[in-house]
N, C-alpha and C positions, 0 to 999 in steps of 0.2 A: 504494500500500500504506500500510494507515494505521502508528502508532506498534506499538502494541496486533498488528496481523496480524504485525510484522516479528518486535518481540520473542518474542512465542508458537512462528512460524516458525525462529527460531534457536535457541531452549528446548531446540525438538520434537529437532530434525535435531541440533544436537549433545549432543543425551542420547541419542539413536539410534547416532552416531557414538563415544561414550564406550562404550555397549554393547558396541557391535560389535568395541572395541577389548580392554576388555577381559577377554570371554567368550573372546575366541578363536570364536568362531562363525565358522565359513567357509563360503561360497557360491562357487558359478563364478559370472564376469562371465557376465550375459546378454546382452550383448554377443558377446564372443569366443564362446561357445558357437554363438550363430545365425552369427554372419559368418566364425567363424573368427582375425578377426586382433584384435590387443589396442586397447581402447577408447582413446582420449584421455588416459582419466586412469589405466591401468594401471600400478599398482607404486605407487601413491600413500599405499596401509595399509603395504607393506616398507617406503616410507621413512618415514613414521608412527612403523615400530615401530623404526627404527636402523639397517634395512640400506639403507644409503646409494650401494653400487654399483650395487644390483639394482634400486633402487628409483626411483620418477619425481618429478622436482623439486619437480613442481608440489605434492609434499604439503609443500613448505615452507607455500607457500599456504595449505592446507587444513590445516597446524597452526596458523597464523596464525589462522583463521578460529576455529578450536577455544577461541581464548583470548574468543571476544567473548559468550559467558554471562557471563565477570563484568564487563563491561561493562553488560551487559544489566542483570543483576544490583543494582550497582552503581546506576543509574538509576533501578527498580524501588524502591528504600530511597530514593532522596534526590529523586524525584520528576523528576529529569532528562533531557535526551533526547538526550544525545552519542552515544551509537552511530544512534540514528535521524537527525539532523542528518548522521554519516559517512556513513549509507548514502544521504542523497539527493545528496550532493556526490557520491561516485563514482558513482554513477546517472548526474548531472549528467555527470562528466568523462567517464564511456563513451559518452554520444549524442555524443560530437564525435565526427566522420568519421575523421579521421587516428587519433586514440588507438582508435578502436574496429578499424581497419584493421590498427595493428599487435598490439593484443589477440590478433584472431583469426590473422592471420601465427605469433602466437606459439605459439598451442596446435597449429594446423597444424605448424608443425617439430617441436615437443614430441609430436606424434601421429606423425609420420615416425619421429623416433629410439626410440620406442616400439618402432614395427613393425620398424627395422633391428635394432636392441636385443634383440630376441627377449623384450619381457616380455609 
């Protein structure tokens, strides 16, 4: 992925993801709708929005994620390329075996307590 696809790509999806938050626009998971049981990332907009019991951790993540437009940003003015530089390092550090093993291990439990969870 070059500089230019990545920043465009993070633009796109978190001005999508700012929409989405704050319209309030709701959709059912396409997911849980076909299979029934709750996605991976289910409850990850509750914890987004503050509820914190109901909600899934992993939107810690995905507010983290939320912050890298003004990174982008930030780049785009000073001609820079630190968030592209971040994103081929963790690229780099997820082909290792071990960190990509326990990666996936992780969203595995985090998709169990989902489905125990009832969200």
């Amino acid at each position: 992925m070059t500089r230019q696809q990545l920043y465009r790509t993070i633009l796109l999806a978190c001005t999508a993801g700012f929409i989405y938050l704050w319209t309030g626009i709701g959709f059912p998971c396409f997911f849980k709708t076909i299979t029934g049981i709750p996605c991976p990332s289910c409850g990850t907009t509750r914890f987004l929005l503050g509820d914190f019991t109901h909600g899934n951790p992993l939107g810690i993540i995905v507010g983290f994620a939320m912050l890298l437009p003004i990174g982008v940003i930030f780049d785009l003015f000073t001609g820079g390329d630190r968030v592209f530089r971040m994103y081929l390092w963790v690229e780099k550090k997820c082909r290792q075996p071990l960190l990509a093993a326990f990666l996936i291990g992780m969203v595995v439990l985090n998709w169990i307590w989902t489905i125990a969870k009832g969200l």
